[in-house]
TIRO-363667 format. One line per 5 residues: number of its first residue (from 1); for each residue x, y, z of N, C-alpha, C. Coordinates in Angstrom, 2 decimals, padded with zeros to 5 digits, always signed. Atoms other than C-alpha are relative to their C-alpha. Last residue first. Example, Ala and Ser with C-alpha at 12.3 -4.5 7.8 and 13.67 -1.06 7.14 Angstrom:
# TIRO-363667
2> -000.82:-001.19:-000.06:+013.67:-001.06:+007.14:-000.77:+001.09:+000.73; +000.89:-001.19:+000.00:+012.30:-004.50:+007.80:+000.90:+001.20:+000.00
# end
This chain:
# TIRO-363667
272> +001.20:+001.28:-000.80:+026.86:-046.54:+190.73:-001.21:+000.68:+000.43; +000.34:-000.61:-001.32:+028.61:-044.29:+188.28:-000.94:-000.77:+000.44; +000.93:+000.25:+000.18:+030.61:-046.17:+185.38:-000.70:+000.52:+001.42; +000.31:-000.22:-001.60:+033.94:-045.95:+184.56:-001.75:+000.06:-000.24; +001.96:-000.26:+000.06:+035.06:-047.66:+181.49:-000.26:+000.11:+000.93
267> +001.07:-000.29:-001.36:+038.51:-047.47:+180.92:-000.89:+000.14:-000.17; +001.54:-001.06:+000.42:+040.83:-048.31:+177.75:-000.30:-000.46:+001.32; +000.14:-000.33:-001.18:+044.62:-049.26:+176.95:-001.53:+000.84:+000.26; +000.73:+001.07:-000.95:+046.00:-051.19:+174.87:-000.69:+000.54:+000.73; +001.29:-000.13:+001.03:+047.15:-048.22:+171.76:-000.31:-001.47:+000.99
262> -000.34:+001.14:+000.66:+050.80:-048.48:+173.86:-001.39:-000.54:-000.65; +000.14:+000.84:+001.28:+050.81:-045.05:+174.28:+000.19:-001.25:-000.70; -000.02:+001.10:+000.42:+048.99:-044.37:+177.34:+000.84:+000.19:-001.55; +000.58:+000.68:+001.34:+047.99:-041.28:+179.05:+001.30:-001.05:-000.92; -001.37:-000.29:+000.93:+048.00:-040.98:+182.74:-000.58:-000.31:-001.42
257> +000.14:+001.32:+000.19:+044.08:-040.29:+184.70:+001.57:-000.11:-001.03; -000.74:+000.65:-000.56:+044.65:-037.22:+186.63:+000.05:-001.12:-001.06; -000.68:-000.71:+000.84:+042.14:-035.18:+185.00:+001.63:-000.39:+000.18; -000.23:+000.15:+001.55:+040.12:-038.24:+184.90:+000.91:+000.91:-000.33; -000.48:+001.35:+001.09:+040.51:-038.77:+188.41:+000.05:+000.18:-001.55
252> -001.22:+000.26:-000.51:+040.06:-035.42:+189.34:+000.71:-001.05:-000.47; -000.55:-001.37:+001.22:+036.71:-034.92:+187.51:+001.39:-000.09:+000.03; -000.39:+000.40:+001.31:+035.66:-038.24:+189.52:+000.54:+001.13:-001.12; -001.52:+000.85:+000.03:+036.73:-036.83:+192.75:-000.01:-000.73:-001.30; -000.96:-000.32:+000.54:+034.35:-033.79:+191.81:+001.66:-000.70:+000.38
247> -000.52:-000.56:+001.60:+031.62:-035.90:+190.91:+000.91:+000.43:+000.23; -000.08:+001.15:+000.56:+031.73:-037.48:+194.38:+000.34:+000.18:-001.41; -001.34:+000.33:+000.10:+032.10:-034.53:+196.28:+000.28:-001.20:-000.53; -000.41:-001.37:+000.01:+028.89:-032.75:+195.42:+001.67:-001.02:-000.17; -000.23:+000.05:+001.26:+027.47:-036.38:+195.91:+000.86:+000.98:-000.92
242> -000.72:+001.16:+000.34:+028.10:-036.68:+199.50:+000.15:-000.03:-002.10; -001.12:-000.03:-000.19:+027.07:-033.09:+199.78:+001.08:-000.88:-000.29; -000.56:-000.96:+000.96:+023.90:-033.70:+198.48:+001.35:+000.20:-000.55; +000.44:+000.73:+001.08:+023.25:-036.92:+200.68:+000.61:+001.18:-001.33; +001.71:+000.33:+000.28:+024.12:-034.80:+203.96:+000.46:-001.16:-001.47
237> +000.40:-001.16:+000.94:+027.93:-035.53:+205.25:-001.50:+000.14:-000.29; +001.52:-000.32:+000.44:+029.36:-037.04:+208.14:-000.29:+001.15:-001.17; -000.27:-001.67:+000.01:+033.16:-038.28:+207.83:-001.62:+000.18:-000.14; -000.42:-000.59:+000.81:+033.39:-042.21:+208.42:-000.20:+001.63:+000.27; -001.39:-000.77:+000.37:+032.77:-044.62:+211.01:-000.60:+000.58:-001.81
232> -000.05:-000.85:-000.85:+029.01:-045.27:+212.82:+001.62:+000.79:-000.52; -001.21:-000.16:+000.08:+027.04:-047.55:+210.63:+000.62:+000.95:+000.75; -000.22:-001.24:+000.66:+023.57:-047.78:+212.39:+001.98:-000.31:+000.03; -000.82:-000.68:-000.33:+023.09:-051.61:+214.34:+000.49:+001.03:-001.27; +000.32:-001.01:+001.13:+020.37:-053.79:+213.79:+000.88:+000.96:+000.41
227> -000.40:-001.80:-000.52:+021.38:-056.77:+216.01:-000.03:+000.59:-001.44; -000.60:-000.89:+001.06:+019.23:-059.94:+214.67:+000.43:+001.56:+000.93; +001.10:-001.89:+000.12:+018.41:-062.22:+217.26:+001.01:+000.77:-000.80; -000.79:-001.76:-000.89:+019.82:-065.64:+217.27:-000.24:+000.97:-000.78; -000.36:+000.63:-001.35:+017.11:-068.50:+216.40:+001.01:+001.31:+000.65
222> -001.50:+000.93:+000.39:+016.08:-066.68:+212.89:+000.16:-000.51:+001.76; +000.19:+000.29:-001.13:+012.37:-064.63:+213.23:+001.42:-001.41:+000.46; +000.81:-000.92:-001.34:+011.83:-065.01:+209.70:+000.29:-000.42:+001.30; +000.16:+000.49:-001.43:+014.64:-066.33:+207.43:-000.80:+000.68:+000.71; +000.26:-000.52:-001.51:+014.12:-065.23:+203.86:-000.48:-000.69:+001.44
217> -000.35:+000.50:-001.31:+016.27:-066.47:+200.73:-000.75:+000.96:+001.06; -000.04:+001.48:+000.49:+015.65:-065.54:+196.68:-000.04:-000.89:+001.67; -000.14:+000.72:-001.17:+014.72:-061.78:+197.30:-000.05:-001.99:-000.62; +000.74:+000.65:-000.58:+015.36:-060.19:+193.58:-000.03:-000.81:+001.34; -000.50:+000.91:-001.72:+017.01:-057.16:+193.11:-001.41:-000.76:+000.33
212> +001.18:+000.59:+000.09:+016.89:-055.23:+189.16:+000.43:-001.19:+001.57; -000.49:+001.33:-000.80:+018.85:-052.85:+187.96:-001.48:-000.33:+000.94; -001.43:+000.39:+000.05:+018.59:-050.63:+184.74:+000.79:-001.12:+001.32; -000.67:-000.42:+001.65:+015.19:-050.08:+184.29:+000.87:-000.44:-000.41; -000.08:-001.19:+000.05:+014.12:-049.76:+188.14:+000.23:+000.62:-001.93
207> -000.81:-000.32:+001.31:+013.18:-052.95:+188.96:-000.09:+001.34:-000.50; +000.29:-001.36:+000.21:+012.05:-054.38:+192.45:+001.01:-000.08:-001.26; -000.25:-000.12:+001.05:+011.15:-057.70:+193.82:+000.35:+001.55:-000.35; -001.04:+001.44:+000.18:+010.74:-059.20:+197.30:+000.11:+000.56:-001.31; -000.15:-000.20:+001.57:+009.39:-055.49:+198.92:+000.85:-001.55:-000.56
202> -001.70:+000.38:+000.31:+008.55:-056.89:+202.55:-000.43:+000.32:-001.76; -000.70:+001.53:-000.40:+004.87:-055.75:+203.15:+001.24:+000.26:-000.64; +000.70:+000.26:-001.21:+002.34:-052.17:+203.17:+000.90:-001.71:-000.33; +001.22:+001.10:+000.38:+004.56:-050.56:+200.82:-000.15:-000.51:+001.36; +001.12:-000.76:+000.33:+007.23:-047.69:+201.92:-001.55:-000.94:-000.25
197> +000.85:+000.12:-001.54:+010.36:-048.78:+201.51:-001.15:+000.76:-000.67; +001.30:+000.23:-000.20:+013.33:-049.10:+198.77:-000.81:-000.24:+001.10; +001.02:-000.57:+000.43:+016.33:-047.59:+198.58:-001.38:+000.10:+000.70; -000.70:-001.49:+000.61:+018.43:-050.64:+199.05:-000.58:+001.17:+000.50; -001.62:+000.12:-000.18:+016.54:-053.96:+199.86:+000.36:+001.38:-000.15
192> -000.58:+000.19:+000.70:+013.13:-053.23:+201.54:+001.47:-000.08:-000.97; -001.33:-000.06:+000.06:+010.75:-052.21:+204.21:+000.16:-000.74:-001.30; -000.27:-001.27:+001.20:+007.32:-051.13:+205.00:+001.57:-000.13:-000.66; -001.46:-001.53:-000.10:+007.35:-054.30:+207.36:-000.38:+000.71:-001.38; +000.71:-001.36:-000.54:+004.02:-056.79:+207.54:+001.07:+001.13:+000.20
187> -001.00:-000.38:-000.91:+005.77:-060.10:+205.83:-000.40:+001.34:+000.21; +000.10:+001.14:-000.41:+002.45:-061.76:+204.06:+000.88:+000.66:+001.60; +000.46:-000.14:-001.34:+001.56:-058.56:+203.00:+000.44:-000.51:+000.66; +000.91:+001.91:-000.10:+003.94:-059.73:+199.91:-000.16:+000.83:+001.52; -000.10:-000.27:-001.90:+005.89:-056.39:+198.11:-001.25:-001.14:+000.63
182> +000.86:+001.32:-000.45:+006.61:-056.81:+194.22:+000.06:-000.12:+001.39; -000.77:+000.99:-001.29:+008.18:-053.80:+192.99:-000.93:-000.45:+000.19; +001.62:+001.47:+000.12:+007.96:-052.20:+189.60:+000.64:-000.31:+000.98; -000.08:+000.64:-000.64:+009.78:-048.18:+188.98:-001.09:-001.19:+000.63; +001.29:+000.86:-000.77:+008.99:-046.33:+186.27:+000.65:-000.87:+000.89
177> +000.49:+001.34:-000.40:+011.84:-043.79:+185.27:-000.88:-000.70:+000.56; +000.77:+000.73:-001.19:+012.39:-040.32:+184.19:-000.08:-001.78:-000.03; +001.32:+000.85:+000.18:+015.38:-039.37:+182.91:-000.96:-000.40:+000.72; +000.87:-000.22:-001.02:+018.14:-036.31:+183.30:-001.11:-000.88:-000.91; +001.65:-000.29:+000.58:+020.88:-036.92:+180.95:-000.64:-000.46:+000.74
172> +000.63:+000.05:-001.40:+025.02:-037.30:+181.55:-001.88:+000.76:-000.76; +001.72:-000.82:+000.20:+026.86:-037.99:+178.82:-000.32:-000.50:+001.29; +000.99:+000.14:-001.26:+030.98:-038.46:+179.33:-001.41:+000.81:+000.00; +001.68:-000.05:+000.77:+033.09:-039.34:+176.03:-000.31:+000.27:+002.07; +000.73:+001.22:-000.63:+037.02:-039.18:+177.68:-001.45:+000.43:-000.59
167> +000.97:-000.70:-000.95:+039.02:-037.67:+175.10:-000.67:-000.63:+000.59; +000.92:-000.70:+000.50:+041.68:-040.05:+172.96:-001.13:+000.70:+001.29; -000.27:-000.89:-000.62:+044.69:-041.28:+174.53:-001.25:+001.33:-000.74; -001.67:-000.21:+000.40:+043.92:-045.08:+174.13:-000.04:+001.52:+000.46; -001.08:+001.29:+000.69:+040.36:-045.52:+174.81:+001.18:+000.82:-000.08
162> -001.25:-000.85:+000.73:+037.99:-043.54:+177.29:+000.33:-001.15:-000.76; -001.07:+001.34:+000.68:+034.61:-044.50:+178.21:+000.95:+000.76:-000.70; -001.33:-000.78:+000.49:+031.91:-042.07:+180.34:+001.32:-001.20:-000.04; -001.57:+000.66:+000.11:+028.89:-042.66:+181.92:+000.75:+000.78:-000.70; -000.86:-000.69:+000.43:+025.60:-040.69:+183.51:+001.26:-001.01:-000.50
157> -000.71:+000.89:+000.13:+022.33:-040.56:+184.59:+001.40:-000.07:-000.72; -000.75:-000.44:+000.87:+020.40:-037.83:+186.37:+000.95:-001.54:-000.59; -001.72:-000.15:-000.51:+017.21:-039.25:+187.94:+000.86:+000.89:-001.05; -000.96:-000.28:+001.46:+013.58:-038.64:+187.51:+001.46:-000.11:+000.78; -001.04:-000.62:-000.83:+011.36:-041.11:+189.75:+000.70:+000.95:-001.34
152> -000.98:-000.79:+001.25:+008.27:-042.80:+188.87:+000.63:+001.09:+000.87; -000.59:-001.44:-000.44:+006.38:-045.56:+191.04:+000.96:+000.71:-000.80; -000.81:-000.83:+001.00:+004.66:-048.79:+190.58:+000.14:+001.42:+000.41; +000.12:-000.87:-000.35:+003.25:-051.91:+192.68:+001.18:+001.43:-000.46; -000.98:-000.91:+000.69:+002.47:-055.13:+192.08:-000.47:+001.56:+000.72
147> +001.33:-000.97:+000.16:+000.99:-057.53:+195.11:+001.05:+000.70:-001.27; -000.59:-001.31:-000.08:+003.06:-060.70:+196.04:-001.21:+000.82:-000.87; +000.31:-000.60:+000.50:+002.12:-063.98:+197.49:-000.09:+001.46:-000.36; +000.74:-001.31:+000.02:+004.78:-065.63:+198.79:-001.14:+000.50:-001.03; +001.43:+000.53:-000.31:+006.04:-069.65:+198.78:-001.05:+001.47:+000.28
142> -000.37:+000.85:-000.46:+009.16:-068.40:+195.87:-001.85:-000.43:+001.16; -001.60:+000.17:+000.06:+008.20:-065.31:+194.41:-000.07:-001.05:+001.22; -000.54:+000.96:-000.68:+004.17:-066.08:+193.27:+001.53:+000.96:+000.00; -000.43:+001.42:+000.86:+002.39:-063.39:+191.09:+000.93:-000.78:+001.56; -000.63:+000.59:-000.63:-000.22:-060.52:+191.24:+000.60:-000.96:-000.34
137> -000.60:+001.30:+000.37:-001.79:-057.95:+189.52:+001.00:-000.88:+001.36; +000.65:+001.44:+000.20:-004.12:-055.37:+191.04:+000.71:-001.41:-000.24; +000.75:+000.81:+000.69:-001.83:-052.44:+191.51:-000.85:-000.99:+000.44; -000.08:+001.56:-000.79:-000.75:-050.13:+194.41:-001.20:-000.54:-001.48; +000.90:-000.01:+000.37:+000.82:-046.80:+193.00:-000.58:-001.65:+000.00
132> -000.13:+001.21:+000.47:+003.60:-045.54:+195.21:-001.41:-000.35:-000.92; +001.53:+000.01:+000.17:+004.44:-041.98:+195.57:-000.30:-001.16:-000.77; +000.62:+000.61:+001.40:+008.06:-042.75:+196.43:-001.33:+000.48:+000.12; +001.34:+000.68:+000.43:+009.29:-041.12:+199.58:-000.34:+000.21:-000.96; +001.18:-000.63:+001.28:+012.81:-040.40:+200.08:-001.52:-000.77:-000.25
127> -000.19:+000.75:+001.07:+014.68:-041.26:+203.35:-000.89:+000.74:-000.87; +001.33:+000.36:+000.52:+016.15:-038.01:+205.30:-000.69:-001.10:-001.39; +001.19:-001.23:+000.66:+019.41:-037.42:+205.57:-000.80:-000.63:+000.15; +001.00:-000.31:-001.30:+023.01:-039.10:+207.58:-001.20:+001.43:-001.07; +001.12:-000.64:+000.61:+025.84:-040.28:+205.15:-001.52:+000.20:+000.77
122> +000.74:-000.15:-000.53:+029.11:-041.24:+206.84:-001.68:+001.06:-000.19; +001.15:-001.06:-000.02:+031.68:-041.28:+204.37:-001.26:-000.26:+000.75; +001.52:+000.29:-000.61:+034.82:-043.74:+204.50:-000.73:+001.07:+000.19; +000.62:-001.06:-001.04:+037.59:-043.12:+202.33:-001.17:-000.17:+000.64; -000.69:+000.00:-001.79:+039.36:-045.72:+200.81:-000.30:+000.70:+001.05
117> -001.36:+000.54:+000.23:+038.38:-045.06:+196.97:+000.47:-000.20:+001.46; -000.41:-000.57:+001.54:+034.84:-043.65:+197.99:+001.82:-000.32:+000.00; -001.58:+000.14:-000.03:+033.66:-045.90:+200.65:+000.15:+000.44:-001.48; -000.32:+000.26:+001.87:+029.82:-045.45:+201.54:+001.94:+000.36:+000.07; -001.52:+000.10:-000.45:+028.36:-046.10:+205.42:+000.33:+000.14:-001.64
112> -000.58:+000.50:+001.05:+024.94:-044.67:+205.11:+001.07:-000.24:+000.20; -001.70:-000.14:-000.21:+022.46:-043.80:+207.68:+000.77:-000.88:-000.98; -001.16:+001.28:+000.54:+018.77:-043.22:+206.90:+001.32:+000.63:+000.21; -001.18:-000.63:+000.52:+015.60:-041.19:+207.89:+001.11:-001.50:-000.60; +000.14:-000.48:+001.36:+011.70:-041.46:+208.15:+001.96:+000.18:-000.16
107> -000.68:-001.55:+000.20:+011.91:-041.69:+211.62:+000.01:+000.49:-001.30; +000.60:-000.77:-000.84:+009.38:-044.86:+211.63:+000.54:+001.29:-000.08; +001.24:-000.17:+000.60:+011.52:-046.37:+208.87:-001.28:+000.91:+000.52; +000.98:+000.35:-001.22:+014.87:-046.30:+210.25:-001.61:+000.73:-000.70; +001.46:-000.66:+000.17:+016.76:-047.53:+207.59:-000.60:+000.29:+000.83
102> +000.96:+000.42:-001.19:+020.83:-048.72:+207.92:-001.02:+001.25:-000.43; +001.32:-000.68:+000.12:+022.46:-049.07:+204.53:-000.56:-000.29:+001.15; +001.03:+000.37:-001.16:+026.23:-050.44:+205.14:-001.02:+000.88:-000.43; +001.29:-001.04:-000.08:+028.93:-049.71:+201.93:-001.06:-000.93:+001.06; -000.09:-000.24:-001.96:+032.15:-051.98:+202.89:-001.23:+001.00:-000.10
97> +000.95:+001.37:-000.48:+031.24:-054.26:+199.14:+000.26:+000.71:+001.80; -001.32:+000.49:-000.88:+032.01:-050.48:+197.73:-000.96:-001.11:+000.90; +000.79:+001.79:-000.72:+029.79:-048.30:+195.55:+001.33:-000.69:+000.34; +001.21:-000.14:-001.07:+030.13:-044.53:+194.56:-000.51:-001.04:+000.53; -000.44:-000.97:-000.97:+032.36:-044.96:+191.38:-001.49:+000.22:+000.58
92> +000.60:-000.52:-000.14:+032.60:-048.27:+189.36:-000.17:+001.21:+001.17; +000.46:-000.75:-001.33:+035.45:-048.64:+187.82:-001.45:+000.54:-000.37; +001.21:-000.54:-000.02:+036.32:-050.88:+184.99:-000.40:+000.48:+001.48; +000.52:+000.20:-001.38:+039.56:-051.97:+183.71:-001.15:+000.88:+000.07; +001.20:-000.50:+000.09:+040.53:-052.97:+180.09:-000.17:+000.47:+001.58
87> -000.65:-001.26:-000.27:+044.55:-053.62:+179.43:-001.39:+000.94:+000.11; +000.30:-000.35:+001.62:+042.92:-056.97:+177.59:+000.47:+001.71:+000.21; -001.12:-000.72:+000.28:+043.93:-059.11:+180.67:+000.21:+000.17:-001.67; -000.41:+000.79:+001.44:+040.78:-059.65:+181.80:+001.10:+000.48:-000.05; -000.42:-000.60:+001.12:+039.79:-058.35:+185.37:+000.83:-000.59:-001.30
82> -001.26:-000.37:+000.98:+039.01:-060.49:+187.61:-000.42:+000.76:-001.00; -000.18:+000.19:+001.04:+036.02:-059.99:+190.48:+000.77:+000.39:-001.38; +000.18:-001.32:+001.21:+036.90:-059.50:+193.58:-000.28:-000.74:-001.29; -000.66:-000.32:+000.30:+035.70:-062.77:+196.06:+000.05:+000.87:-001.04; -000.76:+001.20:+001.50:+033.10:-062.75:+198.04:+000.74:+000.51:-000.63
77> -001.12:+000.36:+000.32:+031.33:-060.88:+201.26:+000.55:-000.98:-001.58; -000.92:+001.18:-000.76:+027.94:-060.34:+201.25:+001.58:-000.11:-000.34; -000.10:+001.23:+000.94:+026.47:-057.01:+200.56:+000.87:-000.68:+000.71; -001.89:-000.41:+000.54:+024.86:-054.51:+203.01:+000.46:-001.40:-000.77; -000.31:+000.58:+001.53:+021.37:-053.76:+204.03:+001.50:+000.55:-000.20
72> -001.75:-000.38:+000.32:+020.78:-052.62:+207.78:-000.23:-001.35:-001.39; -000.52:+001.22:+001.15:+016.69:-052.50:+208.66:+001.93:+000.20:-000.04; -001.00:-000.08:+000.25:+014.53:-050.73:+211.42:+000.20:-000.67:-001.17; -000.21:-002.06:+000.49:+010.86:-049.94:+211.40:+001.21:-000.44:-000.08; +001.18:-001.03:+000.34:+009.18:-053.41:+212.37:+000.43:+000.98:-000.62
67> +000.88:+000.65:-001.65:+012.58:-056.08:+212.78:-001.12:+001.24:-000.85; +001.18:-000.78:-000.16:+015.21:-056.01:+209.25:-000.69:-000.82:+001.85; +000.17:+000.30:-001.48:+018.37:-057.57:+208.21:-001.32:+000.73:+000.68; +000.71:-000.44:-000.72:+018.60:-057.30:+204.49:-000.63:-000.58:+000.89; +000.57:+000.02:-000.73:+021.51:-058.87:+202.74:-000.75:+000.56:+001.11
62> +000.75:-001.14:-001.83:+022.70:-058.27:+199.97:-000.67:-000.67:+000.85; +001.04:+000.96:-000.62:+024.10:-061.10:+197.02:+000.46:+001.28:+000.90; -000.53:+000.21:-001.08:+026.10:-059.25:+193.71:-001.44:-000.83:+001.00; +000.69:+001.47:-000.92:+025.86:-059.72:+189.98:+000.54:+000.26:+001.37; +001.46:-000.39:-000.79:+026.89:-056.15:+189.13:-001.12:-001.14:+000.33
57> -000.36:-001.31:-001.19:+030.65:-056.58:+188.35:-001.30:+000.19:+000.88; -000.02:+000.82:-000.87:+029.54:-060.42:+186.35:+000.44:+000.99:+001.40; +001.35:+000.56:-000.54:+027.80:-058.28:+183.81:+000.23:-000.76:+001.18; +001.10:-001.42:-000.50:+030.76:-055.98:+183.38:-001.09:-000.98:+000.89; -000.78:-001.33:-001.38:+033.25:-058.55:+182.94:-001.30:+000.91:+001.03
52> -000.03:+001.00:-000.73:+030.88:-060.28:+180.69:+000.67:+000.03:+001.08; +001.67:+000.03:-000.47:+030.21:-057.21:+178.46:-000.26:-001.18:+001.08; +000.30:-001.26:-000.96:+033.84:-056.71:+178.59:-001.24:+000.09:+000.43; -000.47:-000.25:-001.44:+034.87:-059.95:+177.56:-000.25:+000.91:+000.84; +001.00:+000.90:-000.84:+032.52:-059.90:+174.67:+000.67:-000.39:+001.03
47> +001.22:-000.37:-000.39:+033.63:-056.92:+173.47:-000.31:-001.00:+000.72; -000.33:-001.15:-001.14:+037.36:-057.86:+173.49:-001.27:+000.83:+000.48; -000.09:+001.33:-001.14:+036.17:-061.51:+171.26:+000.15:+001.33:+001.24; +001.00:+000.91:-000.73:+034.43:-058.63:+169.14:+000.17:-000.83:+000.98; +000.72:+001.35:+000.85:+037.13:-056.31:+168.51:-001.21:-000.80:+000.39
42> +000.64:+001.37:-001.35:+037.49:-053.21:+170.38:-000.78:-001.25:-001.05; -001.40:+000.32:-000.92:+039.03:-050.26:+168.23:-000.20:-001.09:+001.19; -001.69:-000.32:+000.78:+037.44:-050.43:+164.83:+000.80:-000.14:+001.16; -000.47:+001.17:+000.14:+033.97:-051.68:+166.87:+001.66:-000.43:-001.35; +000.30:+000.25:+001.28:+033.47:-048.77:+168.72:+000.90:-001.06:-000.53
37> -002.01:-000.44:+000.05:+032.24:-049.41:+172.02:+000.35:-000.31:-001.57; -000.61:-000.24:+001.74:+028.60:-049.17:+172.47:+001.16:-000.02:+000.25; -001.60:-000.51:+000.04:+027.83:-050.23:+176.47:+000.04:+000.03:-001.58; +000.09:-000.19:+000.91:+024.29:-050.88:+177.61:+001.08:+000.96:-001.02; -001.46:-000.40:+000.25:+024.26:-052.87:+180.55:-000.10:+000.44:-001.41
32> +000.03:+000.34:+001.79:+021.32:-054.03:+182.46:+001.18:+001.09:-000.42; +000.14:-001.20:+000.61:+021.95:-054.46:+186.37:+000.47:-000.58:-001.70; -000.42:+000.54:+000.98:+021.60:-057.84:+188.60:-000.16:+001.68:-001.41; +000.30:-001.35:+000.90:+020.93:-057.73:+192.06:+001.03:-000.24:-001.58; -001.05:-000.15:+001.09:+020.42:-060.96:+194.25:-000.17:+001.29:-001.21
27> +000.34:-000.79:+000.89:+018.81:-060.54:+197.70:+000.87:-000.37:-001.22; -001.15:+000.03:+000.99:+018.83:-062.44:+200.73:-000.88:+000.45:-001.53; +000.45:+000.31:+001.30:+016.09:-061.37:+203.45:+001.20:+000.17:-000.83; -001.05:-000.45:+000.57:+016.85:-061.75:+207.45:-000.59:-000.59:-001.84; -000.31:+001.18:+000.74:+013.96:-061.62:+209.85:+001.16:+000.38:-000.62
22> -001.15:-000.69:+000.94:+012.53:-059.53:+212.70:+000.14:-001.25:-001.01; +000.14:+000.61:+001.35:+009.10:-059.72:+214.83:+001.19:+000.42:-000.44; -001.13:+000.43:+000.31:+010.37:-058.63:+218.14:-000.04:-000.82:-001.34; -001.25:-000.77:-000.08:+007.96:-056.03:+218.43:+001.27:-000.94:-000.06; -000.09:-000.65:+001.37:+004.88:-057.61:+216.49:+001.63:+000.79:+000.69
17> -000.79:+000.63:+001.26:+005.52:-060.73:+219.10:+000.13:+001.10:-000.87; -001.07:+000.35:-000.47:+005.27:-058.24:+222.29:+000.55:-000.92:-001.25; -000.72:-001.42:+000.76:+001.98:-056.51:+220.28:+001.71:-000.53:+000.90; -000.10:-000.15:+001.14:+000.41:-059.92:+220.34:+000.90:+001.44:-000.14; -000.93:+001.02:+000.40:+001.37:-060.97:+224.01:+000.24:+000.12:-001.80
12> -001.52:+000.09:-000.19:+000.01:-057.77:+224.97:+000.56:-001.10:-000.45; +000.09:-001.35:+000.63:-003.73:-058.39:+222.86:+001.96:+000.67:+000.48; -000.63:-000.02:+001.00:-003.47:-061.68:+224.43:+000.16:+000.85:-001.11; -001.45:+000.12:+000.06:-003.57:-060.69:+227.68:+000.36:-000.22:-001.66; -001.57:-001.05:-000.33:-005.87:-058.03:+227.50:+001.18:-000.86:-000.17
7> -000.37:-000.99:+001.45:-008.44:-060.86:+225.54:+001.21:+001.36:+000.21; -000.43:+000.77:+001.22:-008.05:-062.90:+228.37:+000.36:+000.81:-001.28; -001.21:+000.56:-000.14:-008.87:-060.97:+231.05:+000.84:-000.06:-000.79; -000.88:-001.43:-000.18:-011.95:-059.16:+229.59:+001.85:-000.06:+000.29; -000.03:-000.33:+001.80:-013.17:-062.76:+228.62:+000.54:+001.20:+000.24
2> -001.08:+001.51:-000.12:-012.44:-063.77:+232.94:+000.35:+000.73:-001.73; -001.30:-000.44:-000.50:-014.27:-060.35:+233.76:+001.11:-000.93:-000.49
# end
C-alpha cells in the first residue's frame, strides 16, 4: 500500500511538471538571395550595396515562447534597417517586426497577427502538416543532441524588380522544396520557430532553400512564467483570403507606383 502510495504521487507530481514545463527559444533567420540586376544599369559598387542591404533585411532574432501544445513566435525589437542612398528601396510584402505567430499544437490550429502596410490582419486556420521523414543522422547545436529530419512542400514563388521607368519583371513559379530540420528529444514539445511543428522535440534548426532559422539561446522553465497569449487586434481573415488580398495590394502598388525620370531610381520588392 505504502509502494502504491508513492508511485501515485509521483506519477501526479510528474504530469504537474510536464504541464508547466515551458521555455523561451532565440532564433536567428537568415535568407539566401538571388538577385540578377543588369549590370549596364547597376554598377558593381550599387550591386554590392544592394546585396548587403538585402542580406542585412533578412538577418532578424525571434523569439519562441512555448509550454506543451502552445507557442507565440514574434521578432525582437531593433533598429530599421538603412537604406543606401543609391535611390534603391526594398520592400518586403507580407512581413512586419508587429507580425505575432501564436500555435496551438494540440488543436491543430494557429493565430496570426500580420501588418500589411499599417493594417493589421488577424489570421485564424488550421496549421499545416508536413509529412515528416525521421532520419538517422545526427549533430550537436550548442549542448543538444539533434535528430535530422526531412519534408517536401510545393510553394508558389515569386519577385519582381523595376528600374527607371521601364516594366516591372515579375516571375512567379510553382516549386517543390525539401525541407531539413534538426529537432533534439531532449526538449519534449512538437514545436518550433515559424511554421514549423510536428517532430517528437524542439525543432533547433530548419532550412527550407531559401531561409534558414537557427536556435542559438534557450531558457527552460525561466524564473517568471511565460504568458502565451493569442494575438487578438486586426480584421479576421482565413489564410487564403489573407493572401487573396495580399497580391492584390501588391498589383495596386505597382499600378500606383510614380514614374521617375531622373534614370536613379529602382525597387526591388520581394514577397515574404
Amino acid at each position: 500500500m505504502i509502494r502504491l502510495f508513492l508511485l501515485t504521487t509521483l506519477f501526479i507530481a510528474g504530469n504537474i511538471s510536464a504541464q508547466d514545463f515551458q521555455g523561451i527559444a532565440t532564433y536567428q533567420t537568415n535568407r539566401k538571395l538571388d538577385i540578377q540586376l543588369d549590370s549596364t544599369q547597376v554598377n558593381s559598387e550599387m550591386q554590392k550595396q544592394i546585396h548587403e542591404m538585402m542580406k542585412k533585411q533578412f538577418q532578424k532574432e525571434y523569439t519562441l515562447q512555448f509550454n506543451k501544445i502552445e507557442s507565440v513566435y514574434k521578432e525582437e525589437e531593433r533598429l530599421g534597417t538603412p537604406q543606401p542612398a543609391t535611390g534603391v528601396r526594398v520592400m518586403v510584402a507580407g512581413s512586419g517586426a508587429s507580425d505575432i505567430l501564436y500555435k496551438n499544437n494540440k488543436e491543430e490550429r494557429f493565430v496570426a497577427q500580420r501588418d500589411m502596410l499599417g493594417k493589421l490582419f488577424l489570421v485564424k486556420d488550421s496549421l499545416t502538416k508536413l509529412n515528416w521523414k525521421l532520419e538517422n543522422e545526427t549533430k550537436k547545436i550548442g549542448n543538444y543532441t539533434c535528430y535530422k529530419a526531412t519534408a517536401k512542400r510545393t510553394e508558389q514563388r515569386s519577385r519582381s524588380v523595376s528600374f527607371n521607368n521601364s516594366e516591372e519583371n515579375q516571375e512567379v513559379e510553382e516549386v517543390e522544396i525539401t525541407i531539413t530540420a534538426w529537432y533534439t528529444p531532449e526538449i519534449p514539445i512538437n514545436n518550433g520557430p515559424s511554421v514549423f511543428w510536428g517532430l517528437p522535440g524542439l525543432i533547433m534548426e530548419v532550412n527550407d532553400g531559401q531561409q534558414s532559422m537557427l536556435c542559438n539561446k534557450i531558457v527552460l522553465n525561466p524564473k517568471k512564467k511565460v504568458e502565451i497569449i493569442p494575438p487578438g487586434k486586426g480584421k479576421v481573415v482565413s489564410e487564403t483570403k489573407f493572401e487573396e488580398i495580399l497580391q492584390k495590394k501588391m498589383k495596386e502598388m505597382q499600378d500606383r507606383r510614380p514614374q521617375r525620370d531622373d534614370g536613379n531610381s529602382m525597387q526591388i520588392r520581394i514577397r515574404g
